[in-house]
Every structure is written in structure tokens, then in C-alpha cells.
C-alpha positions in Angstrom: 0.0 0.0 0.0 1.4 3.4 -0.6 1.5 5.7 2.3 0.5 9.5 1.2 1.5 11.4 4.4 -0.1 14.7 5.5 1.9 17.6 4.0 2.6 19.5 7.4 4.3 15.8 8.9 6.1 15.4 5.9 7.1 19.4 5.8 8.0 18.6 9.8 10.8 15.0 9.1 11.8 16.4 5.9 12.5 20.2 8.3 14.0 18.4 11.0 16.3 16.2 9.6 17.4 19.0 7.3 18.2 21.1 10.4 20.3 18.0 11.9 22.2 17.8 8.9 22.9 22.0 8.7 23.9 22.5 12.4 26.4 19.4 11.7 27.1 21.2 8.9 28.0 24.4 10.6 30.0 22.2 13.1 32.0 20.9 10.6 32.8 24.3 8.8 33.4 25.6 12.1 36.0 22.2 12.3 36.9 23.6 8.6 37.5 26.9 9.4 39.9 26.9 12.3 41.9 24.0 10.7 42.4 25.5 7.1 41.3 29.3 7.6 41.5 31.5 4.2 44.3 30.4 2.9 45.7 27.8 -0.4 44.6 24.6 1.7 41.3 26.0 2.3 40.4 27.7 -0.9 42.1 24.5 -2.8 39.8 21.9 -0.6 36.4 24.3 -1.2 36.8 24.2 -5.1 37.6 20.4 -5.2 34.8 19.8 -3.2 32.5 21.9 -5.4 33.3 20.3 -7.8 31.3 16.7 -7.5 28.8 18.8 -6.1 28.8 21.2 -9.0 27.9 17.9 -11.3 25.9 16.3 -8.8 23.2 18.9 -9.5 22.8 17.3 -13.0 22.9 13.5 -11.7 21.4 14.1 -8.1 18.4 16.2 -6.9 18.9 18.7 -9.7 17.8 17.4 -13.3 17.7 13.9 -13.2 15.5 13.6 -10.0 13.5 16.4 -10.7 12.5 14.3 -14.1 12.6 11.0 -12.6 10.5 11.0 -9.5 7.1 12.5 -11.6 7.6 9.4 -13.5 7.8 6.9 -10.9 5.1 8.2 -8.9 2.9 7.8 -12.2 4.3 4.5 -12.6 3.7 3.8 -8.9 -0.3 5.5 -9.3 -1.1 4.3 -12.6 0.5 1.1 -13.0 1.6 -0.8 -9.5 4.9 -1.5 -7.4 6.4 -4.0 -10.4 6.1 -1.4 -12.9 7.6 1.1 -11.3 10.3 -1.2 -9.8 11.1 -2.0 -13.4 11.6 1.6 -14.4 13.9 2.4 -11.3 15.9 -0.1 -12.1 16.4 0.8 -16.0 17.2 4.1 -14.4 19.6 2.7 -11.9 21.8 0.9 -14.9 21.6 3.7 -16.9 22.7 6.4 -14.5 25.1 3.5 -13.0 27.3 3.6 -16.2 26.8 7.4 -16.8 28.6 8.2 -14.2 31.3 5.6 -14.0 32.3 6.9 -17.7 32.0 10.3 -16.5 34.4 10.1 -13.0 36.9 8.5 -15.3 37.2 11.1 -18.0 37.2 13.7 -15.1 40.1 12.3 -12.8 41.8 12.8 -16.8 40.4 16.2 -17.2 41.2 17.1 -13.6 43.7 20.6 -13.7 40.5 21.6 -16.8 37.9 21.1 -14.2 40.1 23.2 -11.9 41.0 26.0 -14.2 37.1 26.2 -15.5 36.1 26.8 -11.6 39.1 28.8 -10.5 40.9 30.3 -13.5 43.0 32.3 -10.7 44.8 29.1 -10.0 47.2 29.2 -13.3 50.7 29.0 -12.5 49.7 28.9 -8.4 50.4 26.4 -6.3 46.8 26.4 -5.7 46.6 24.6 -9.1 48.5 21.3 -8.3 47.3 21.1 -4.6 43.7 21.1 -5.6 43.8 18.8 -9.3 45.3 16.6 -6.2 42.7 16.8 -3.7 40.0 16.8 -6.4 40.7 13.6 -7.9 40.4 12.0 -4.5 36.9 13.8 -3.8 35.5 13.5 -7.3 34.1 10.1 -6.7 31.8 11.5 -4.7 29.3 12.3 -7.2 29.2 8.5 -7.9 27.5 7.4 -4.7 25.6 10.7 -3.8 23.9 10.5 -7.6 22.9 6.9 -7.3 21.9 7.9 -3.2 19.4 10.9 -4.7 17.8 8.0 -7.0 17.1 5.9 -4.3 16.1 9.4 -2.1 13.5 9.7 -4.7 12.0 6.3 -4.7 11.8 6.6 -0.9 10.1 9.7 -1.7 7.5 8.9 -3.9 6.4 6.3 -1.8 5.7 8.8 1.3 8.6 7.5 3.4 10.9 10.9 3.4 13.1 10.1 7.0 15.8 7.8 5.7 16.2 10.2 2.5 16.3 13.6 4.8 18.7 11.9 7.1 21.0 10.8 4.7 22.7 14.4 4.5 23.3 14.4 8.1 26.0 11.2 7.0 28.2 13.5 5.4 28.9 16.0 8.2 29.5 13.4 10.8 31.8 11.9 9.0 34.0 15.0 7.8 33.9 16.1 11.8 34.8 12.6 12.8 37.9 12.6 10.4 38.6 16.4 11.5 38.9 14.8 15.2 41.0 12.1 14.3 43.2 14.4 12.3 43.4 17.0 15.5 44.1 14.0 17.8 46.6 12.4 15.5 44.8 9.3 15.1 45.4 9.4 10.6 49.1 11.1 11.2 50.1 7.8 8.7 47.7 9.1 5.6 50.1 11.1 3.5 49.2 15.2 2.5 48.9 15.4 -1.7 50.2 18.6 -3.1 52.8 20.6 -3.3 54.9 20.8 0.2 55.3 24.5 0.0 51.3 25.2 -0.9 51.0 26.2 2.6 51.6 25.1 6.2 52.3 21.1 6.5 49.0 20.7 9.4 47.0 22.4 7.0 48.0 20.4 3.9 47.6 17.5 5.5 43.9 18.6 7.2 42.7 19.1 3.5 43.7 15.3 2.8 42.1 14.0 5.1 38.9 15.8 4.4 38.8 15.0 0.7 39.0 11.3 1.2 36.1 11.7 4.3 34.2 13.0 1.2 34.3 9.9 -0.6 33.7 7.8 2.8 30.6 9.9 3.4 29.3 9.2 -0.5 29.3 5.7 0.5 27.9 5.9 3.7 24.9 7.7 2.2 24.1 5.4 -0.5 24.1 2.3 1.8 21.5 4.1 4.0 19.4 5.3 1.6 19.7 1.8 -0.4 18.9 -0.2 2.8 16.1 2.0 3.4 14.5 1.3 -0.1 15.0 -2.7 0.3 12.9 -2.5 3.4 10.5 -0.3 1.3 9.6 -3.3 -0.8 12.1 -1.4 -3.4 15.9 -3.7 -3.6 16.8 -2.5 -7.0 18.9 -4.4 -8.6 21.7 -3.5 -11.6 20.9 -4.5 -14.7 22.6 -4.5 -18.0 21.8 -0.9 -19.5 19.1 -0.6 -22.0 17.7 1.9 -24.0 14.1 1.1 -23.0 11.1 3.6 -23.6 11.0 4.5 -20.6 14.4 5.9 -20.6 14.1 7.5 -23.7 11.0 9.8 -22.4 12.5 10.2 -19.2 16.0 11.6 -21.1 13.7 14.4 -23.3 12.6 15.9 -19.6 15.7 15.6 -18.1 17.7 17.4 -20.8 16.0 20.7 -20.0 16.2 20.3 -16.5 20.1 19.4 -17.1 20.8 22.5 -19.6 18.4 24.9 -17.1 21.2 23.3 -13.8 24.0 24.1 -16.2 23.1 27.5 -15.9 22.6 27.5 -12.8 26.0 26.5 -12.4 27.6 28.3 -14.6 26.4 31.2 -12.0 27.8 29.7 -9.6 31.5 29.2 -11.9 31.2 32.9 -12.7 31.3 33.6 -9.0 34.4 31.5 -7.9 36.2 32.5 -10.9 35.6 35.9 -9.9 36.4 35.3 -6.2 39.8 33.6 -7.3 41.3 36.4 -8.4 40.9 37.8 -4.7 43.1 36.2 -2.4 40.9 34.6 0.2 37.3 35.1 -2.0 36.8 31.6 -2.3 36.7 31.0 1.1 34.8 33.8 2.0 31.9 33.4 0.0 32.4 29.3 0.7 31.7 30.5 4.7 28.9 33.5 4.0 27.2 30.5 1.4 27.1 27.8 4.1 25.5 30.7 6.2 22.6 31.6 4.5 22.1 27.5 3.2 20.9 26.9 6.5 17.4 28.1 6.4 17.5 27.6 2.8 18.2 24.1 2.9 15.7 23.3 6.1 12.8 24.9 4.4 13.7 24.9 0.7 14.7 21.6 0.6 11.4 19.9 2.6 9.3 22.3 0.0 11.0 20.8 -2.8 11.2 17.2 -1.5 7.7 17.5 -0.4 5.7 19.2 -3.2 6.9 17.7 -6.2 5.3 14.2 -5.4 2.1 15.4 -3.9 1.5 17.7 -6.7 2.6 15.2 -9.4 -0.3 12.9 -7.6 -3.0 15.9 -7.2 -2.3 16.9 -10.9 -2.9 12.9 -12.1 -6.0 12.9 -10.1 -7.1 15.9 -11.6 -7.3 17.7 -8.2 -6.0 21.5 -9.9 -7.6 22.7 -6.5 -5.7 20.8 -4.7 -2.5 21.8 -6.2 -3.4 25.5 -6.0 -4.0 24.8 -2.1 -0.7 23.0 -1.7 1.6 25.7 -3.7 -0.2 28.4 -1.7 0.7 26.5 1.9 4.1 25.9 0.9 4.7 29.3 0.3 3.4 30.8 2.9 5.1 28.0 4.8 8.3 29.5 2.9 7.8 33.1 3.8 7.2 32.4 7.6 10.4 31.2 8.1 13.1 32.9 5.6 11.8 36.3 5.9 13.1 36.4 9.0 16.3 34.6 8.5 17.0 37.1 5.5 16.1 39.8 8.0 18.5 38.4 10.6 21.5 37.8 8.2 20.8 41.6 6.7 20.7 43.1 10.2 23.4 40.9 11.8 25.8 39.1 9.8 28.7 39.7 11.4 28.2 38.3 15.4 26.7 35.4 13.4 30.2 35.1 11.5 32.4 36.0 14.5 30.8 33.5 16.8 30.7 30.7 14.6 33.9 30.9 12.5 36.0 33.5 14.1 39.0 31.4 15.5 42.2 29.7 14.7 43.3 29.9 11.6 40.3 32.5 10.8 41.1 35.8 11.6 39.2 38.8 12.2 39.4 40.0 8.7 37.7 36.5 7.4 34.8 37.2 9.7 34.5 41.1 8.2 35.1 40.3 4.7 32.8 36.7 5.0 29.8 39.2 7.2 29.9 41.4 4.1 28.9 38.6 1.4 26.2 37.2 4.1 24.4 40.0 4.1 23.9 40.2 0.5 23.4 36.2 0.3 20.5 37.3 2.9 18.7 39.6 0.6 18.4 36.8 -1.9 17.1 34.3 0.8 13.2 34.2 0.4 13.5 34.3 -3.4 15.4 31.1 -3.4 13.2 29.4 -1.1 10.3 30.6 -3.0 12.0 29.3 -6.8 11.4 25.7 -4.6 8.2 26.2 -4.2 6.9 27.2 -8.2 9.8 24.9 -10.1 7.7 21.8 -8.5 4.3 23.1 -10.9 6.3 23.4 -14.0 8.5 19.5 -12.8 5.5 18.1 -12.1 4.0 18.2 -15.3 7.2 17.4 -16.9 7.6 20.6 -18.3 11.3 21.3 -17.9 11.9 23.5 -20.9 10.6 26.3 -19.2 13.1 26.7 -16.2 15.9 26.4 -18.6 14.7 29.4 -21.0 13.7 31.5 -17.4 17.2 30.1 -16.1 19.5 31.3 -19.4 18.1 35.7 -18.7 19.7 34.8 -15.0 22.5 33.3 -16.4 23.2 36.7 -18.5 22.3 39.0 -15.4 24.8 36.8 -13.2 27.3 37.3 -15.6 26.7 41.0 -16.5 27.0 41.7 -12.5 29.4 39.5 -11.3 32.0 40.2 -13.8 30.8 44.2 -14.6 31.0 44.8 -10.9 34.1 43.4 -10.1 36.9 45.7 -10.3 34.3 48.2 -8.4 33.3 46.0 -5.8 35.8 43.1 -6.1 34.5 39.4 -4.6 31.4 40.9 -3.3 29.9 41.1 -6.8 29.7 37.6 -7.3 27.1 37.4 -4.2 25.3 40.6 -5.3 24.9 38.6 -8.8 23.9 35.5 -7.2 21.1 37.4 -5.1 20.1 39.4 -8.4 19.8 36.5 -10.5 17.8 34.8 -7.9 15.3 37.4 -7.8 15.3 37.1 -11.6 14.5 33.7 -11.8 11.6 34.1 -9.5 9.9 36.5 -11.5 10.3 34.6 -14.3 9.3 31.4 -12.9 6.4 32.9 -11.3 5.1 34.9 -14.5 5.4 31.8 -16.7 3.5 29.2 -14.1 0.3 31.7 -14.2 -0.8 29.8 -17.3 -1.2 26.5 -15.9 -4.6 27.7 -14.2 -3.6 29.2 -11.6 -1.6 26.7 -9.7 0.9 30.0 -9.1 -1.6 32.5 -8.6 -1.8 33.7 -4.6 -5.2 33.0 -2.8 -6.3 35.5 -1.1 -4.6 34.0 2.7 -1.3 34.4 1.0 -2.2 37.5 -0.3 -3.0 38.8 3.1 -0.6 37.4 4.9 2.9 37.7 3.1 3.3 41.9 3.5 2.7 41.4 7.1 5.4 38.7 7.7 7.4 40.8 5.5 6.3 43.8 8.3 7.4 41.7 10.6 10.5 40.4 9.7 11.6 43.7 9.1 10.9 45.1 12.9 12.2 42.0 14.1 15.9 42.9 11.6 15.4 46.4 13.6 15.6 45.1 16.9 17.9 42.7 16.3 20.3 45.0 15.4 20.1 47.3 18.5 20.6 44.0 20.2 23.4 42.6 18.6 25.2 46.4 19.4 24.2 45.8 23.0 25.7 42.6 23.4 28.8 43.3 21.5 30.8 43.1 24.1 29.4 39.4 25.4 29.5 38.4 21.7 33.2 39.0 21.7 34.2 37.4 25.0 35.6 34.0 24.6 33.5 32.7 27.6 29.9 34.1 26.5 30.2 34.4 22.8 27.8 31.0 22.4 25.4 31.8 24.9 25.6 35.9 23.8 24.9 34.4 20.5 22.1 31.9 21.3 20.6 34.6 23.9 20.7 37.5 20.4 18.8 34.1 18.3 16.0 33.5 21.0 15.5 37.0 21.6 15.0 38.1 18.2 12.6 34.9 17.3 10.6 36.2 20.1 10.6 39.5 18.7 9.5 38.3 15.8 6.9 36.3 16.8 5.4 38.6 18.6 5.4 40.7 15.6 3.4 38.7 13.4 1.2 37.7 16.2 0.0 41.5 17.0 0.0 42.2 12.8 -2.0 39.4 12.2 0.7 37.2 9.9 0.1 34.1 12.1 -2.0 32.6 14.1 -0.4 29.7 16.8 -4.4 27.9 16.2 -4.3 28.3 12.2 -0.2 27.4 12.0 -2.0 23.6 13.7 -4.8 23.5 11.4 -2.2 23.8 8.4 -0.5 21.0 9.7 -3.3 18.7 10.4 -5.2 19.6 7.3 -1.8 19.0 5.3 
């Protein structure tokens, strides 16, 4: 039988294991930060381990499962369990010797990759020490692809925990190696790269960490694949075939593919203008993981969430439904990244301080790292809200769209990033990011009207989002007369955590206290949501 949970409880696992997996995260960049700081090791271990994740938006959760799991599900509706076994497991074989091909030819291509991401690498000794630590964590994409396929059968059939907790495998295993390394437990693994790149400990810190990467791929894929066996779902590799199935399920995914090309070609256009600024990569590596935390808690259980309910509502015919769904998820959306744009707007920097400010991080990493956070913030709620609409255009496989909308951000990234720079140096590759974001929406939105409404706001959203918006923004005021207050507590090695936490419960109050007296939520409604979901 397939289980079709209530949208708030799925919202609520989906949220929760998401925020497991981002507070390990922010342990582990904390970890990250005071071992490798701004310098070669650290800016050559971000763009290697970009770079599987760069592809892994084609193979993983970006194209390929945004195609594949509207498929399944009408596989899984329309025609039974067997059926849509069958098509996993074409899909499985297929992707399986994708990307085998595709990590071989890049471990070849390796310094390429490099040079295509960070350009300000040539004749560095950046270049050698991270074509080194990239063909160690490349691999990576191998497992964490084939994980996201088995993410989305779990997915489809309504059971999201396994899938959500997955992540939370990659940051306890990068802090476990990053313990082991401090306590000298893995002093035998030799550090790759040039000796004189930078200082020995942090060579070798960055060695470590690349091959935790590929130790965390597998980790993932095991959970993940045992959770689908117990699912009723042990796929099984086959021989690749061009089946039917796999042709129609290429012709959506192409789009999808070309329209997450863009998207990271944006993301290449920043680094490769960070590069040429000593200690930009890591910078806007540190101000990127900031802002992903809300981002991936609620954008993430949106997009996990949505796309299968609204790929079942839309085969039942339920346009209602769908409308009612979108509408909920975006208020859903606004609720919660309003206010975490209007905290990392009003008070980037204690954030930054507190969490990364140490060892090898100095004080101007935390200025320089506030500055990009702040704009990252501004572009919050429009990436949340992208998760949110891209579902109604994915869901009826209709991924030519995005990639036309995606190609007039592309241009805009560019135009800013690269324009701006020698004005505004690193910084304009987050302004461009947050622009382009922005962008997208519109587009996105403006092109999803035509499919009868699903987009359109009801008139609960309509009421309701200028008032969060209201107040978020007294709650961005406030906070920022309380983070001057507490300067001095945010700054003492003692009380910065508690300062911190005390600044984070305060202004949450503030903020929903807000929203209560404007009317932008109700305690009693926020319930009903969930059990109606």
C-alpha cells in the first residue's frame, strides 16, 4: 500500500532532519575553518569539493530527480509497485554507467575542471594542490547520484526520513575525520600537493577531508539503499538498455540538465571571480554555508515534499488541490526565511564572529565573510520561494521552461558579477547571485500563471505575506540594536555561544510577537495547516 503522508508531517521530518544535517554542517565548517582558515589549503579543498557537487546537480536532486520521480510516482499510481520497480531499475543501470564513464574522464580532465572553476589558479600552487585533492573527492558524485535516486523512490512512496537523514552522514563523518586528524589518530595518511602550498598541518587537514568525502558518498548510498530494500524497493543492476521508458525520461531531463547548467555556470562565474581575490573563495564558501541553512531546512522539505504530492494531485485531476498546496508551501516559505534574510541583513557579522571567528580565521575573514552574508541574505526568500513554483512546471514534466527562465539569470549573473568586479571586487559575485535569484523568480512565477492558476496567490497568501514581511523587518530592527548591546558578550571567549544563542532566541521572540500583533500568524491556524496537510 502506498502511504501518502499529510503535507505538514512530511514538511516537519523532511525540516528536521534537514536542520540535523545543517547545524552538523555548521559544526563541521566551524572544524573547517579553524583548521584550514583562508588560505591555499582551504580555498584548494572548497573548489575540489564543489566540484562533484557542481555535477551532482545534473545527476542528483537537480535534473535527473527532478525528471525521474514525476515518472515513478505515475508509474507507482497508474500502474503498481512492479512497474515502477522495473523503471527504477532501467534508471539505476543507466545512471550506474553514466557516471562511471563520466568520474573517469574527469580524474583525466582534472587541472580543466580546476581552471574552469578557478581560472585564478594558473601557474599557483593552488593549481596542483587542488587537481590533487579533487581527484580524490570527485568520486563523490558516484555514490551521492545513485543515493538521490534511491532518495527519490523513498520519496515517492511517502517515506521521506531515511532520505532527509541521509545528509546528516556527510557532516558526521567530515567532523569525525577532522577529530581524528586533530588528535593524530590518521598522522600515517600522507598530505597530496605541493609541500610549500601552505603550512604542512593544513595540507595535510585538506587530505584528510577530501577522502572523508568519498567515505561519506558511501555511507549515504548504503542508508538510503537499505532503506528502499525495506520499502519493498531492492533494485537491482541491470545490464543498460535503451528502454522507452528511458528515452522519455531523457527528453525531460535534458531541460532540466541544460536549465542546472546554468545554474551552475552562475555559480562558476562567482568563484572564478572570487579567485582572483586572495581569500574570495573562502569567503563566499563561509557567507554561502550561512545563509544555506534556512535555505536548505525549508527549501529543501518544500522541494522534496511538493513535487510528489503535486505530481499525484495533478494525475487525479485535483487543480484545487495543487493550488492549495503551492499556496501553503509558500506561505510555509515566507514564515520562516523572511526572518532569517532579516537576521542575516541586520546581523551578519556576530553570526560570523561567533561561529567561525577562530584559529586559523582571523578577524578580517569574519569582516570580509559578514559582508557577502548580508547580501546572500537579501536573496534568501527568493530562493526558497523558486522551490516552491519549479515543482508546478517539474510536475507536469515541463522542464523546458526553467531552462529558458534560467539562461536571462545566467546573462544577469554574468553581467553583474564580472561588470562589478573591479568596483566591488568578490562581493559582486554574491550581489549577482542574489540578483539573478530574484530574476529567476519573476520569471518562474510569471510563466506558471498559465497552468490555471496553480501559481496564482489565494487570497490567505495575499493577506498574509506583507505582514510577515512587516514583521520580519521590525524584528531585523531590533535585532540589530541587540546585537550592538551585546557586542561586548559576543566578543568574550566565555559568553560568545550563549551571547549568541541569547541574540537568536530574543529576536525569534521578537519576531513572533510581531506577526502575532500584525495578524501574519495565528499559533491555532499554523495547527490546522498541519493537520489539514
Amino acid at each position: 500500500m502506498i502511504r501518502v503522508p499529510r503535507l505538514g508531517r512530511a514538511f516537519a521530518t523532511v525540516g528536521l532532519w534537514t536542520m540535523a544535517s545543517r547545524v552538523l554542517g555548521f559544526a563541521r565548517d566551524v572544524m573547517i575553518a579553524a583548521a584550514l582558515g583562508s588560505g591555499p589549503a582551504a580555498q584548494a579543498f572548497v573548489v575540489a569539493f564543489s566540484l562533484p557537487n557542481l555535477f551532482r546537480r545534473f545527476f542528483a536532486e537537480g535534473a535527473f530527480n527532478m525528471a525521474f520521480v514525476p515518472m515513478f510516482a505515475k508509474r507507482l499510481e497508474g500502474e503498481g509497485p512492479e512497474a515502477a520497480r522495473a523503471f527504477a531499475e532501467d534508471a539505476l543501470s543507466a545512471l550506474t554507467a553514466i557516471l562511471i564513464g563520466f568520474t573517469l574522464a574527469a580524474q583525466l580532465a582534472m587541472p580543466w575542471l580546476v581552471l574552469a572553476l578557478a581560472s585564478g589558479f594558473a601557474d599557483d600552487a593552488r593549481l596542483e594542490l587542488t587537481t590533487a585533492l579533487g581527484r580524490i573527492a570527485f568520486p563523490y558524485i558516484l555514490f551521492i547520484s545513485l543515493a538521490a535516486l534511491f532518495s527519490g523512490v523513498l520519496n515517492s512512496l511517502g517515506r521521506f526520513a531515511a532520505a532527509a537523514a541521509a545528509p546528516v552522514l556527510l557532516n558526521v563523518v567530515l567532523i569525525a575525520a577532522l577529530a581524528l586528524e586533530s588528535a593524530g589518530a590518521l598522522s600515517a595518511l600522507p598530505a597530496v600537493g605541493p609541500p610549500d602550498a601552505d603550512a604542512p598541518a593544513r595540507l595535510h587537514a585538506g587530505t584528510v577531508l577530501a577522502w572523508a568525502c568519498l567515505a561519506a558518498g558511501l555511507a549515504q548510498l548504503a542508508l538510503v539503499r537499505a532503506a528502499a530494500r525495506r520499502a519493498g524497493m531492492a533494485l537491482v543492476l541491470r545490464r543498460p538498455r535503451l528502454a522507452p521508458e528511458l528515452r522519455r525520461l531523457a527528453i525531460v531531463a535534458l531541460p532540466a540538465a541544460l536549465a542546472g547548467g546554468v545554474v551552475q555556470i552562475n555559480l562558476v562565474v562567482g568563484r572564478q571571480v572570487a579567485s582572483y581575490f586572495d581569500g574570495a573563495v573562502a569567503w563566499l564558501y563561509y557567507a554561502d554555508r550561512l545563509y544555506q541553512l534556512p535555505l536548505g531546512v525549508v527549501g529543501v522539505a518544500i522541494g522534496v515534499v511538493l513535487l510528489p504530492d503535486l505530481a499525484r494531485r495533478l494525475r487525479a485531476g485535483d487543480a484545487a488541490g495543487g493550488r492549495e498546496s503551492a499556496n501553503r508551501a509558500a506561505e510555509f516559505a515566507l514564515a520562516l526565511t523572511l526572518p532569517a534574510a532579516a537576521a542575516l541583513i541586520a546581523m551578519p557579522g556576530p553570526m560570523v564572529g561567533v561561529l567561525f571567528g577562530r584559529g586559523a580565521f582571523a578577524p578580517e575573514d569574519v569582516a570580509a565573510t559578514a559582508l557577502a552574508a548580508a547580501i546572500y541574505g537579501a536573496g534568501l526568500p527568493a530562493f526558497t520561494l523558486q522551490k516552491v513554483v519549479q515543482p508546478i512546471y517539474f510536475a507536469r514534466e515541463d522542464t523546458r521552461s526553467p531552462f529558458r527562465f534560467a539562461l536571462w539569470g545566467m546573462a544577469a549573473n554574468a553581467a553583474i558579477a564580472i561588470g562589478l568586479a573591479p568596483a566591488i571586487g568578490y562581493l559582486s559575485a554574491a550581489l549577482a547571485t542574489t540578483a539573478a535569484g530574484w530574476l529567476n523568480l519573476l520569471l518562474l512565477w510569471r510563466g506558471a500563471r498559465a497552468f490555471g492558476g496553480a501559481a496564482e496567490p489565494d487570497a490567505r497568501l495575499r493577506r498574509r505575506a506583507p505582514r510577515l514581511a512587516a514583521a520580519s523587518a521590525l524584528m531585523g530592527l531590533g535585532a540589530a540594536g541587540m546585537a550592538t548591546a551585546a557586542a561586548p558578550w559576543l566578543e568574550a571567549p566565555g559568553w560568545r555561544y550563549a551571547a549568541l544563542a541569547v541574540l537568536v532566541a530574543a529576536s525569534a521572540a521578537l519576531y513572533g510577537a510581531a506577526a502575532w500583533a500584525l495578524g501574519a500568524m495565528r499559533p491555532a491556524e499554523l495547527r490546522a495547516a498541519l493537520r489539514r496537510g
